[in-house]
N, C-alpha and C positions, 0 to 999 in steps of 0.2 A: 493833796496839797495844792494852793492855789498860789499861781506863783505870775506876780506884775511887776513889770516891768518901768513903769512910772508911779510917782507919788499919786497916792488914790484915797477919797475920805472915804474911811471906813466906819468912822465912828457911831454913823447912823444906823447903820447894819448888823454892826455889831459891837453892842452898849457895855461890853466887860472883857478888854481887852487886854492882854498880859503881853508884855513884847520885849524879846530879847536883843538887845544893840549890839553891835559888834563888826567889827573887818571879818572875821570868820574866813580871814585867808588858809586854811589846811581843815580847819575842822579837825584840832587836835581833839585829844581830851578833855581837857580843860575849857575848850569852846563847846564840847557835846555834854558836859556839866550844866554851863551855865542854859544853853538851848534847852537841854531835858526839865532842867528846873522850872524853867517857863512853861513848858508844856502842863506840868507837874502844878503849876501854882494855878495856871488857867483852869483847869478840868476840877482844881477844889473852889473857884468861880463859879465854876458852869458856864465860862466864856470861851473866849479864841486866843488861842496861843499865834502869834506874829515873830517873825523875825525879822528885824531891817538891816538891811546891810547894802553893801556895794557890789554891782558886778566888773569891777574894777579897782586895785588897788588907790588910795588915795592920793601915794606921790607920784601915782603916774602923771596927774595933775600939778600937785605940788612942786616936785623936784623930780621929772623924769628920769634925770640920771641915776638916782638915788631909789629907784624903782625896784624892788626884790624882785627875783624869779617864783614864778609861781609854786605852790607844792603840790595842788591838784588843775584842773579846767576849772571852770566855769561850771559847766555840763554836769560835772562828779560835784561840786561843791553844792548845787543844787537838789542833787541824789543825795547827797549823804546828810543834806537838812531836812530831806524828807523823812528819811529812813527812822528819823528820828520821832518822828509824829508830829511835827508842826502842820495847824492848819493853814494859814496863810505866809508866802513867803513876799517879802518886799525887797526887792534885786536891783535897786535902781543906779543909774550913772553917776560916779561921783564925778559933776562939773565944774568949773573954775565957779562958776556962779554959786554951787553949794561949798564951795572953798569958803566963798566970804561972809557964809551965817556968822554972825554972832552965836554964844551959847545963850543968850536968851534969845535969840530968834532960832534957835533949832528946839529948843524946850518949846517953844509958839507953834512950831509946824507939827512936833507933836501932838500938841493940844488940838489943833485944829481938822490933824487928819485922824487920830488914831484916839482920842482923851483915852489913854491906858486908866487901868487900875491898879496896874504893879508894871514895874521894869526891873527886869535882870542887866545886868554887867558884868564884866571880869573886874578884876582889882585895878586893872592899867586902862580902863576905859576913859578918852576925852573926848570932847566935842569941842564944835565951835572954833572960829578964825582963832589959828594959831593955839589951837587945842586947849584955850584958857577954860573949857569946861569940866571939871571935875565931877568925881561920882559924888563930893559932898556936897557939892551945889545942886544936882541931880536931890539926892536927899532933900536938901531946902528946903528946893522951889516945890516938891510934893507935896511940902505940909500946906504950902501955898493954894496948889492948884487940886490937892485932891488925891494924889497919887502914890505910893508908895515903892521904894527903890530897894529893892536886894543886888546885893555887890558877892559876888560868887568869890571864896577863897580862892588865892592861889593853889593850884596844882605843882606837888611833888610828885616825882619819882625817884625812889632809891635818894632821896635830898636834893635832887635836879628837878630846878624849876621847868617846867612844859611852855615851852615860848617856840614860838613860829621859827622866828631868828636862829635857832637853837638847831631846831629839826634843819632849814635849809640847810645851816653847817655840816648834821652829820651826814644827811642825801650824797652832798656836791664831793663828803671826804669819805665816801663808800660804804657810810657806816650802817649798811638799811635797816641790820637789823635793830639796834638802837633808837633808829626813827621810827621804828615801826611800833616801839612800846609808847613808845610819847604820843603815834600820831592815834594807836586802838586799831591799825590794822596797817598791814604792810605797802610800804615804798610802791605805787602802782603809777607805773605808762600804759597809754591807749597810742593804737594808730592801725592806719592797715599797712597790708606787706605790699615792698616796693621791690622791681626789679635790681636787683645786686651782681655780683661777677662770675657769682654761681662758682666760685672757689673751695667753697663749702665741698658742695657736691662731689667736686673732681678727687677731694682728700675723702673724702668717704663719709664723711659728714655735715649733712646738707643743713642747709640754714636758712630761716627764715628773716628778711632785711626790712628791719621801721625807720623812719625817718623821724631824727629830733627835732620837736617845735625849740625855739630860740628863746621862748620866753617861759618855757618850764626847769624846777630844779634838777636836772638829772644824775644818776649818781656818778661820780668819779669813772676815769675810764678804768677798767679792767673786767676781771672773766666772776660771773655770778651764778647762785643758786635760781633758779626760777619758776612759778610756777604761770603756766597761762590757761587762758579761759580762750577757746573758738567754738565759735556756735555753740556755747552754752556745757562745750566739753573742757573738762578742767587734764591737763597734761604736765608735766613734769620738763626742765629742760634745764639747759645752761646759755647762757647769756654775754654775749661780750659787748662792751660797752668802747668805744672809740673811733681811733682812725686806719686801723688795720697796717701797721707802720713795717709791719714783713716784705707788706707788696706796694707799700709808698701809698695808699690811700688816702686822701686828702678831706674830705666829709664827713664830720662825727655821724655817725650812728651806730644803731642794735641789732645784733646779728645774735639770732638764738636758735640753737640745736635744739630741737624738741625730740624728746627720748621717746622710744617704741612708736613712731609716726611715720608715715607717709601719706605723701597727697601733695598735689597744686593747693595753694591757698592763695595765690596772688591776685590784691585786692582784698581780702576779705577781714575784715577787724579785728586783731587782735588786742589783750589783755595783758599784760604780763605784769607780776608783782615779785618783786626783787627778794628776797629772803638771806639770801648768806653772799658776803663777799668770800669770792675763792682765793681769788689773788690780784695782785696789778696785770695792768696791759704790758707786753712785752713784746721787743722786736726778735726775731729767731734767723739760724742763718739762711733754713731754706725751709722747705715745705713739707718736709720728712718730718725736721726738728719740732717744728708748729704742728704737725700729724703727731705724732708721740705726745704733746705734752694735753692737746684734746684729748688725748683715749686719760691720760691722768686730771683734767677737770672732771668729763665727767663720774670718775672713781671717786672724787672729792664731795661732789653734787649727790653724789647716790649715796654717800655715806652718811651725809649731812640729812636726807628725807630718812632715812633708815633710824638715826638720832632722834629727828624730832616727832615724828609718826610715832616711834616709843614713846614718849614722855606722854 
């Protein structure tokens, strides 16, 4: 996949272009729908499947305050539009400057960079200053210029609608496994391991310390299922998520027991993808109390892969 970072004409290069619009903030389901149908409608072309999006949420511009946390990077949201078969990815800045398109001058920049022959959307897709662009104006203006507009259904699950908004609620209120149906695979942080109190260790269960970026959603504090990826070796562990409020710690992060392991890992990138909340974060009265109830997460954590390993 071909992945630029500014608006670029492509339409000379490539004369049958199919391109799916979208924020593609998580790359839920329902955004790997509407992506794979473009892929899908390009290939019965014999054209190029594009997706335009932002590498930046839009009210980070708009209304900074109003700014969501992210569900994945930047980095993963780029992988996971890959993964999908898109040939060309279009990743650009949303600027105050592309704040002020008109929806007829963002239909014109189309025209100009890309003259599609079909576009995909989701059902909630706008465009244009103060989002006055509709999918049926989209529709319209195609009869006009040539183009035609598929508008991807809504996505249910179980009668729950699949929305971005939706998932960062159940992430932030621990619910991962729930976001994980919505998102088509599970709640995942990256980072490498950072020096920590090494309190882990002295109780007899050592841990590995990631540090949380401030502008990702992450899940609620307390103790999880987890599984991690190091050096391309996938292990089993348990995860706590917080401020360590036993020994007064002040700095969110994630501390994860990685079962049957040993080794130095500091610095080196790990994976982790969240799978079952155990319990809330909890203050205990000493370091005995907090030893005891580790040896009962991870019985919770092993019983839980034991579960779902079956199914």
């Amino acid at each position: 996949m071909e992945v630029l970072n500014q608006l670029t004409t492509l339409k000379d290069q490539y004369p049958r272009i199919t391109v799916a619009l979208g924020t593609f903030d998580g790359v839920h389901i329902g955004h790997q729908k509407v992506i794979s149908r473009s892929v899908e409608s390009a290939k019965q072309l014999d054209g190029t499947s594009v997706v335009f999006t932002f590498s930046n949420h839009p009210l980070s511009i708009i209304a900074p305050e109003r700014c969501p946390l992210q569900i994945i990077t930047q980095d993963d949201k780029v992988e996971l539009i890959e993964k999908l078969g898109v040939d060309i990815l279009l990743n650009i800045p949303f600027t105050a400057e592309f704040l002020k398109l008109s929806a007829s001058q963002f239909i014109r920049l189309l025209l100009d960079q890309l003259n599609p022959k079909h576009i995909l959307i989701g059902p909630n897709y706008f465009f244009g200053y103060k989002r006055c662009g509709t999918p049926e104006l989209l529709q319209k203006s195609g009869l006009q210029y040539g183009f035609t507009t598929e508008i991807n259904p809504t996505v249910y699950v179980d009668d729950v609608m699949v929305s971005s908004t939706l998932i960062r609620q159940m992430i932030t209120a621990g619910q991962v496994d729930q976001a994980a149906t919505l998102l088509g695979r599970p709640v995942t942080l990256k980072g490498r391991v950072i020096h920590g109190a090494k309190r882990g260790r002295l109780l007899g269960y050592p841990t590995i310390n990631l540090g949380i970026a401030s502008d990702l959603a992450v899940p609620q504090n307390g103790v999880y299922a987890v599984e991690l990826i190091i050096q391309d070796n996938q292990y089993n562990g348990i995860a706590n998520v917080g401020t360590n409020p036993t020994f007064h710690d002040i700095g969110r992060r994630i501390e994860v027991h990685i079962l049957d392991f040993s080794g130095d890992l500091y610095g080196e990138a790990v994976t982790v993808r969240f799978l079952n909340h155990i319990r809330n974060e909890q203050t205990f009265s000493n370091s005995e109390e907090l030893k005891s109830q580790i040896a009962k997460d991870i019985m919770a954590a092993q019983k839980y892969y034991q579960t779902s390993q079956g199914k």
